[in-house]
C-alpha positions in Angstrom: 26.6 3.6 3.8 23.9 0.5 2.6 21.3 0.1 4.6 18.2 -1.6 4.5 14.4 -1.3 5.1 11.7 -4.4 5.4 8.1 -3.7 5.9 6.0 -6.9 6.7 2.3 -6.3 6.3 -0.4 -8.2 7.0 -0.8 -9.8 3.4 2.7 -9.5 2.1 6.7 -8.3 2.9 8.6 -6.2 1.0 12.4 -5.5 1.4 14.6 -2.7 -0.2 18.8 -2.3 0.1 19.7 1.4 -0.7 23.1 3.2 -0.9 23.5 6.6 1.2 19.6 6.6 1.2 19.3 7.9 -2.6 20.0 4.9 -4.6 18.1 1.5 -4.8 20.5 -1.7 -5.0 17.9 -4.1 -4.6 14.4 -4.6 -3.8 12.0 -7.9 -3.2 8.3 -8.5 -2.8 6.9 -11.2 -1.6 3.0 -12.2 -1.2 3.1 -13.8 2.7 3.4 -11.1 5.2 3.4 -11.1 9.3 3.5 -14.7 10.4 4.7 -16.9 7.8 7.7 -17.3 5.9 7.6 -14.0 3.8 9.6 -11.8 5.7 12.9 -13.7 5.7 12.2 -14.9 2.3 12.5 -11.4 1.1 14.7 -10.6 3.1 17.1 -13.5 2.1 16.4 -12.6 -1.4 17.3 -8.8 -1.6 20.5 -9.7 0.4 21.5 -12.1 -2.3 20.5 -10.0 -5.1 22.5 -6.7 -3.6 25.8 -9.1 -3.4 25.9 -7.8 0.6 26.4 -9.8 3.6 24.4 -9.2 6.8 27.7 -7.4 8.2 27.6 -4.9 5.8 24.4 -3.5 6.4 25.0 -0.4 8.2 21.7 -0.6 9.6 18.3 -2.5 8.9 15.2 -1.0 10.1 12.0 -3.0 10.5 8.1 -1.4 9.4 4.4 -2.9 9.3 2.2 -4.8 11.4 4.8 -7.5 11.9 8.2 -4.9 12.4 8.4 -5.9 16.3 8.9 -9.9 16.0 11.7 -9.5 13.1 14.7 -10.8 15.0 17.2 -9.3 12.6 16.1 -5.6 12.5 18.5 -2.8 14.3 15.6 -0.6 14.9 12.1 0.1 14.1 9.7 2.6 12.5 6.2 2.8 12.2 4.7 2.7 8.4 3.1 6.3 8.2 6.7 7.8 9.0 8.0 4.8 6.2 5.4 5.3 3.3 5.4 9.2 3.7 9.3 9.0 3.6 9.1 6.2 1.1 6.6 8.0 -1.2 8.6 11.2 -1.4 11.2 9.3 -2.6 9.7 7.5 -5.6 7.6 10.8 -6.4 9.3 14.3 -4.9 7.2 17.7 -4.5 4.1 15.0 -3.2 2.4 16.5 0.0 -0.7 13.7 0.7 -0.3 10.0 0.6 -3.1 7.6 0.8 -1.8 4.0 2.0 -4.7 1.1 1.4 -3.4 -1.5 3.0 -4.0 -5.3 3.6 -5.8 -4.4 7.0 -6.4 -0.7 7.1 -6.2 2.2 5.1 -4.5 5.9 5.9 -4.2 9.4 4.2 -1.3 11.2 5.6 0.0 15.2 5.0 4.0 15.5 4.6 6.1 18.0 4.6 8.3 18.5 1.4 10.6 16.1 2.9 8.6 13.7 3.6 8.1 14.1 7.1 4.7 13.1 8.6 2.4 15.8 9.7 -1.0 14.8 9.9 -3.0 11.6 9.4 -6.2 9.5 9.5 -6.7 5.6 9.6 -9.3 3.2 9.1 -8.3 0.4 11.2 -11.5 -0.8 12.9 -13.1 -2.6 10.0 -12.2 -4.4 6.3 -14.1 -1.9 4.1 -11.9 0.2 1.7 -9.0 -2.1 2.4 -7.1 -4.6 0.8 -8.5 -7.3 2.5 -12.0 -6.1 1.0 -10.4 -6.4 -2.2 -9.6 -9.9 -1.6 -13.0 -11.3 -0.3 -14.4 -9.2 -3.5 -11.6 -11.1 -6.3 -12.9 -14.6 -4.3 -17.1 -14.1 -4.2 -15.8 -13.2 -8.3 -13.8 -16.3 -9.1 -10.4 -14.1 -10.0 -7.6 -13.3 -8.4 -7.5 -10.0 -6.7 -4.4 -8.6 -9.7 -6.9 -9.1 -11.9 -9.5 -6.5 -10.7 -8.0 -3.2 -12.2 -7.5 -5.0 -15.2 -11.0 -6.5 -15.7 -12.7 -3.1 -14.4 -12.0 -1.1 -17.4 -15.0 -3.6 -19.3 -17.3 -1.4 -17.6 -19.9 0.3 -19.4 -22.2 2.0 -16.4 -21.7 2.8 -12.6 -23.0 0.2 -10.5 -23.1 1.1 -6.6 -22.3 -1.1 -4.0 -24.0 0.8 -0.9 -22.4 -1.2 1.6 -19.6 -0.6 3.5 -19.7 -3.4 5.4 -17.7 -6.3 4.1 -19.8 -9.5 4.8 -22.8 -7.3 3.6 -21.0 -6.0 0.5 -20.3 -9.5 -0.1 -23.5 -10.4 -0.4 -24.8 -7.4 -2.4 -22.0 -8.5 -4.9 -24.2 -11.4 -4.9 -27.5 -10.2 -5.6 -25.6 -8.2 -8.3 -24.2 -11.0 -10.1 -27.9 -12.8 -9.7 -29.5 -9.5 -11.6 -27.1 -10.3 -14.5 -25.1 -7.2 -13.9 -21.9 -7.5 -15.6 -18.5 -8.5 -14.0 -16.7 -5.5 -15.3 -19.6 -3.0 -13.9 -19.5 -5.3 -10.6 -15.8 -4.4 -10.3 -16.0 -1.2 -11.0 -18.6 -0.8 -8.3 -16.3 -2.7 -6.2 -14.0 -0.4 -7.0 -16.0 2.7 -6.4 -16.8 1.9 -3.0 -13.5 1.4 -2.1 -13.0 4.9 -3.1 -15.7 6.3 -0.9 -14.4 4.6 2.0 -11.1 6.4 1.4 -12.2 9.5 0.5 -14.5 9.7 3.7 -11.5 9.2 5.4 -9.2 11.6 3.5 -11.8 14.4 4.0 -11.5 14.5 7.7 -7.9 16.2 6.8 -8.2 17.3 3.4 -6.3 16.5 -0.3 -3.5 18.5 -0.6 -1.9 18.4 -3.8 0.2 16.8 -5.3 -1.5 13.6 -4.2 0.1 9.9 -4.1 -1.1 6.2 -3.7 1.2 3.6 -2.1 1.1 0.0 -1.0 0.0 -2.9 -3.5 -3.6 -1.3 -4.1 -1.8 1.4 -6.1 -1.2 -1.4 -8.9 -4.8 -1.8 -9.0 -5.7 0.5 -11.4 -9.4 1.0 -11.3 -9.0 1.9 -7.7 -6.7 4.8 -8.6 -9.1 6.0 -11.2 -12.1 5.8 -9.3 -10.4 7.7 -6.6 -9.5 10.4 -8.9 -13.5 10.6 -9.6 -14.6 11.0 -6.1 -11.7 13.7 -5.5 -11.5 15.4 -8.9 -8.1 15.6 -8.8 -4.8 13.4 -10.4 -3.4 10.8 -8.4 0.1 9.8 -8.9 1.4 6.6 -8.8 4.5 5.1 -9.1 5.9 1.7 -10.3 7.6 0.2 -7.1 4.4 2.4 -4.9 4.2 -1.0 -3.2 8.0 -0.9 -2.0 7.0 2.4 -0.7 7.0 1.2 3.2 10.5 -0.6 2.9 11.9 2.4 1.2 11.8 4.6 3.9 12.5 2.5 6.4 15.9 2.0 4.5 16.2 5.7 3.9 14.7 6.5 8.0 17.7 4.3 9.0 20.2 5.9 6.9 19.4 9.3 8.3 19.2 8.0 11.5 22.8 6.1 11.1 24.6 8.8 9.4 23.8 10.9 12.5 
């Protein structure tokens, strides 16, 4: 049975094909989410990488902020069910997940298969999101892949108090004015972001073993100020970001093969 799972966020779409809902036969990212072209893009793309015509999807289930208006989805799923299902996947025996996406940010329990049974969300303001990340990388001059990277320059812990994103945004500012580093900037960037999500996560607790999905988990100085603030491991996983899309191809498996 192929199915396939698309989740179109916010800031980008990603698309996965799977086989019998245990083995990957193509996958696509692409950086333009809800309202623009990125959704059929990837969508077009993983199609012609797979070798499949639409007609032999079995089923194609839609996920993310922008899952309702995609006119060629057989069903839909919300993204906590998707990245907890998704996440399980990439990285079995996980029970929390922390999702930081474009828009919002979540920590969700699951059950060893992956089944959602608890969860919090930030979705009332930027800060400890993606987007926060963004309007960071700009005030910087660098593109927001670059952050992890340039973060590990940093040679002491620079707070950004915060959690506002306008007034962050300015604090970054006054930082860069006081001829604090980039690197120690980032990292402070970075460790705000942290305490946003940990503040969050708290309200339910870390179980272990603990997981990061969506595109943040490629950002490496987020992950590892994370695991400061928690004192614990986070795992991550190479396709984390395809996390959404892959159980939203493995949800609609299940929910075909029924």
């Amino acid at each position: 049975m192929i199915t396939m799972g698309i989740d179109i966020g916010s800031a980008a779409s990603k698309a996965v094909i799977m086989e019998d809902g245990v083995r990957i036969l193509a996958k696509g990212v692409r950086s333009f989410g809800i309202g623009t072209s990125g959704p059929v893009e990837v969508y077009e793309t993983v199609l012609k990488k797979a070798g499949v015509a639409r007609e032999k999807i079995d089923c194609l289930m839609a996920t993310g902020y922008g899952r309702t208006g995609f006119a060629e989805a057989d069903c839909q799923a919300s993204e906590l069910s998707c990245h907890g299902k998704g996440m399980s996947f990439l990285i079995p025996g996980i029970r929390t997940v922390i999702d930081i996406g474009g828009q919002d940010a979540k920590v969700m329990e699951i059950n060893e298969r992956g089944a959602l049974l608890k969860f919090v969300m930030n979705d009332k303001c930027a800060a400890g999101t993606g987007r926060f990340l963004e309007v960071m990388a700009k005030v910087l001059g660098m593109n927001v892949e670059m952050l992890g990277e340039v973060s590990r320059g940093s040679a002491k812990e620079l707070n950004i108090s915060n959690v506002c994103t306008v007034f962050a945004e300015s604090e970054v500012i006054s930082h860069l004015a006081s001829q604090e580093t980039v690197p120690d900037v980032v990292a402070g960037i970075h460790r705000s972001v942290a305490k946003r999500v940990v503040g969050l996560g708290s309200r339910i607790g870390f179980k272990p073993d603990i997981a990061i999905s969506g595109g943040v988990a490629l950002n490496e100085g987020v992950v590892y100020a994370i695991e400061k603030e928690i004192k614990c491991r986070i795992r991550t996983h190479p396709d984390a970001q395809l996390a959404g899309a892959c159980g939203a191809a493995i949800l609609a498996y299940e929910k075909t093969a029924k």
